[in-house]
N, C-alpha and C positions, 0 to 999 in steps of 0.2 A: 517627639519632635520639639525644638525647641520653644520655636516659635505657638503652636499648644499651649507648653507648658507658660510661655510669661503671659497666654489670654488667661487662663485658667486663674493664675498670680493676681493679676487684677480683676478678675469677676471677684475672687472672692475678697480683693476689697474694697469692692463699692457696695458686695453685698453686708458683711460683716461690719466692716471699719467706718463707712459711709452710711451703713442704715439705710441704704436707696430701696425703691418699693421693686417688687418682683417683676411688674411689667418694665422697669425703667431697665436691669438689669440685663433681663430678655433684652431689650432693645439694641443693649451693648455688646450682647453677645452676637445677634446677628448684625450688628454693623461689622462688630471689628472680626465676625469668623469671614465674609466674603472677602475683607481687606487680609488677611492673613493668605487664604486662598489663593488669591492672586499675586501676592508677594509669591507662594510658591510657585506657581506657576512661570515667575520670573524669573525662577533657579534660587529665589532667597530662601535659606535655612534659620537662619538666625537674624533679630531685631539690629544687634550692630553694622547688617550689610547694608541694611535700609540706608537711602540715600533722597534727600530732599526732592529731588527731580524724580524719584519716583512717588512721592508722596502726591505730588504737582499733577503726577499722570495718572494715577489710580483715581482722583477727582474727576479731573478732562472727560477722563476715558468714561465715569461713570455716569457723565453727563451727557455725554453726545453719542454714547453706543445706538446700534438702528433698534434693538429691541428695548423696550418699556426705558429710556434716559431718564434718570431724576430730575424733578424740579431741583430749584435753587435751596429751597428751604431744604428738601430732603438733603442736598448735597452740602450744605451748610451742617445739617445733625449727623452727619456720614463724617465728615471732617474732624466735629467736635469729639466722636468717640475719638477718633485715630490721633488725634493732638492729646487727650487725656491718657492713651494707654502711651504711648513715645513719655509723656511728661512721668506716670510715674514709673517711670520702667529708669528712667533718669534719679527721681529723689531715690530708689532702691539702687542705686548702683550697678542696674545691668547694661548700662549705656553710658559712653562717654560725655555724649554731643544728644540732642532734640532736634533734630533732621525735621521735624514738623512742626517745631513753634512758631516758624516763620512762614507758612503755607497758608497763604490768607483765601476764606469763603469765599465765592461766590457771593456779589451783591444781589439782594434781596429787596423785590419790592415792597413799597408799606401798602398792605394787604390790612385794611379795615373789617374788621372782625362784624359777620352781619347779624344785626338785633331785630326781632321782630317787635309789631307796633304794639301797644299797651291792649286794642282791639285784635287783632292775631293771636294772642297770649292767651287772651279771654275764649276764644274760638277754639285756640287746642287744647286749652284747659275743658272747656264743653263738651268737648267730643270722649271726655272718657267719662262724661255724666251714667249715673243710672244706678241703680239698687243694689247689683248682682257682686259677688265675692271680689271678680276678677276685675268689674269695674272700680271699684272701693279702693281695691289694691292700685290699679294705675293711674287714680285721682289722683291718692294720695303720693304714689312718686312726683308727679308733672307736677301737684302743687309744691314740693319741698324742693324740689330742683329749682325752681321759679325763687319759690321767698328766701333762698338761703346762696344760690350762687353757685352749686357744688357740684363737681365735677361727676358724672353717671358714674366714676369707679367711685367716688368717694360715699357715693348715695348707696349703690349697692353693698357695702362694705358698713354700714352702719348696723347695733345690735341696737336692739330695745331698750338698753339702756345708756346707749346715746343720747338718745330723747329724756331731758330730765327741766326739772323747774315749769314744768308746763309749755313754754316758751322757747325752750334755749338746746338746742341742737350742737353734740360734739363731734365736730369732721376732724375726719386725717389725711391730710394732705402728702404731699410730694415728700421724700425722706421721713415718710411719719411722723410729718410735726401735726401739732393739733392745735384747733381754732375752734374757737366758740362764736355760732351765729346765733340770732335772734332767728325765732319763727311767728312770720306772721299769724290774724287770725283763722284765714282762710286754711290755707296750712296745718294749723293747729286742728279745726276742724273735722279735715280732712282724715288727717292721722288718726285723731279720738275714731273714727266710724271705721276707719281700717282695723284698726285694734282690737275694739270690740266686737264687731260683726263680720269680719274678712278673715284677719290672721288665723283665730282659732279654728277656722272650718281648713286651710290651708297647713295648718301646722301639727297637725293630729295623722296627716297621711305621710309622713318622712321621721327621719330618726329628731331630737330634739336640737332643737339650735335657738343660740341669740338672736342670730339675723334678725334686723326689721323687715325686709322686704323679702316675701318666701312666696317660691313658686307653685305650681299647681299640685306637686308628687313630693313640696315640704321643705325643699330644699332650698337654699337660698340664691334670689334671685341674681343671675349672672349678669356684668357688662352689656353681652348681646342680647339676651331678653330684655334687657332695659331699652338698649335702642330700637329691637322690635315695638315695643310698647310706644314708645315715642313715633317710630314713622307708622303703625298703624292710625295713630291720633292722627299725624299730622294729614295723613290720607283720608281721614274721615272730615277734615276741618279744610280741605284744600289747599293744603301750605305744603304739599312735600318738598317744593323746589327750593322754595327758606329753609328747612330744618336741615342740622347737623348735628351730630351730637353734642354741640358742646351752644348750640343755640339758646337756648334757657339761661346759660348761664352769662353768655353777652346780652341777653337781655336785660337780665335782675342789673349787669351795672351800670350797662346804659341809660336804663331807668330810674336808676335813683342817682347820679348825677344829673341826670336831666331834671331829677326833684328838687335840686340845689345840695345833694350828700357831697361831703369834701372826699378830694381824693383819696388821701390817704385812710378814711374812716372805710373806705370803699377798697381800697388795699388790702386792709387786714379781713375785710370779710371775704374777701377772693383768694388768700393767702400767696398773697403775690410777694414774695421777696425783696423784689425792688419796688419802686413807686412808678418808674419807668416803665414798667410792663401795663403796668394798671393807666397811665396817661395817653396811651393808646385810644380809650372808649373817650377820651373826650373829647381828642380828635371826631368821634364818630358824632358827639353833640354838637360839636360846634357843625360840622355838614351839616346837620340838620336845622341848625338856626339860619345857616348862611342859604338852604336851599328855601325855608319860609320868609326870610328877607326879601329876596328874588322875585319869591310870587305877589308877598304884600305890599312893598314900598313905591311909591309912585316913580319914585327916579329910581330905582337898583337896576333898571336896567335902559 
């Protein structure tokens, strides 16, 4: 089928030519296989019948249907695949015209990304206290997720020799680019006692591997056991309604602009591409200043 083969065309190259991570790919594949899907369903065999007003209706449609309708953001990343496979289905020549570069998202609310307090941080960092293998091991994630900003795939995905210089942790971000964060003391800590008294009892029951973070049968620790591990904490620490997966890491940089870190120093440790994505949290500090003005000033209100 035609329409197959120019997905197929472009998976392999975002995955190949682009270096994109495997989740991101997956992602594009099931965006643009239900969009394909429903083109046929429309009688379309081929990308060249595609026609802008259908482009307009496969959004609409995927927005307002009675069963499970996407948010805006969903339909806004639904979009963005279907404008990227049209665009290079055009620089290769299997199209004449991009029927979709003019199909504008869905406006999107600005959605303030939620940080917990420096006291909450400390509470679910608490709650994976204690002596034992499996305690060791999930200090030591919540603290490196905390001091360095990194995304639970990018945490999971580190080997032991990531960790180098005593201090200084190598993440791999979005398209496999790599970043060097600092690791705190605490952090540092943390890790030295996973290391020595956790992993080796952990790593002796599975075949060998790099991974730093290794599960109970040796293997290395997955995505979902990392966010199990996180909402166990946060259940022990009474924050489950706060946490998200990606929670730790709006905190580390709302907290350190809130310390006076410049943005862009706070960019590169988030591996934010633009500086735009990362000016978002400072929106989030300034609510915070304007909400302790409110309470303290004698005239604010």
């Amino acid at each position: 089928m035609p329409l197959a083969r120019d997905l197929d065309l472009y998976l392999r190259h975002v995955s190949i030519e682009r270096g994109l991570a495997t989740n991101t790919v997956a992602a594009y594949r099931r965006d643009l296989g239900g969009y394909i899907e429903w083109l046929g369903a429309q009688g379309v065999s081929e990308a060249s019948e595609v026609s802008k007003q259908q482009v307009s209706e496969y959004v609409r449609e995927l927005g307002t249907r009675e069963e499970t309708p996407l948010t805006a953001s969903s339909l806004a990343r639904v979009l963005s695949s279907v404008r990227g496979w049209h665009r290079f289905l055009l620089e290769e020549g299997r199209l004449e015209t991009d029927v979709a570069r003019e199909v504008k998202p869905p406006k999107l609310a600005s959605r303030l990304p939620k940080a917990l307090s420096v006291d909450q941080v400390t509470a679910l960092l608490d709650a994976v206290s204690g002596d034992d293998v499996q305690a060791l091991r999930d200090r030591a994630l919540l603290e490196l997720l905390y001091a360095t900003g990194a995304r639970v795939s990018e945490a999971v995905s580190l080997n032991v020799d990531d960790v180098f210089d005593e201090d200084i942790v190598r993440l791999r971000g979005k398209g496999n680019k790599e970043r060097i964060v600092p690791l705190g003391r605490f952090a540092r800590d943390a890790l030295d006692a996973y290391l020595v008294r956790a992993r080796p009892v952990f790593s002796v029951r599975g075949a060998a591997t790099p991974a730093l973070f290794v599960g109970i049968r040796g293997q290395r620790v997955s995505r979902q056991n990392a966010w199990l591990i996180i909402r166990a904490a946060a259940e022990r620490a009474d924050l489950v309604a706060h946490v998200s997966p990606h929670t730790l890491r709006h905190s580390f940089a709302t907290h350190l602009l809130q310390g006076g870190a410049d943005v862009r120093v706070v960019q590169e440790l988030l591996g934010h591409s633009s500086v735009a994505t990362t000016q978002i949290y400072t929106m989030v500090t300034a609510d915070t200043l304007r909400d302790m003005y409110t309470t303290a000033h004698p005239r604010a209100r």
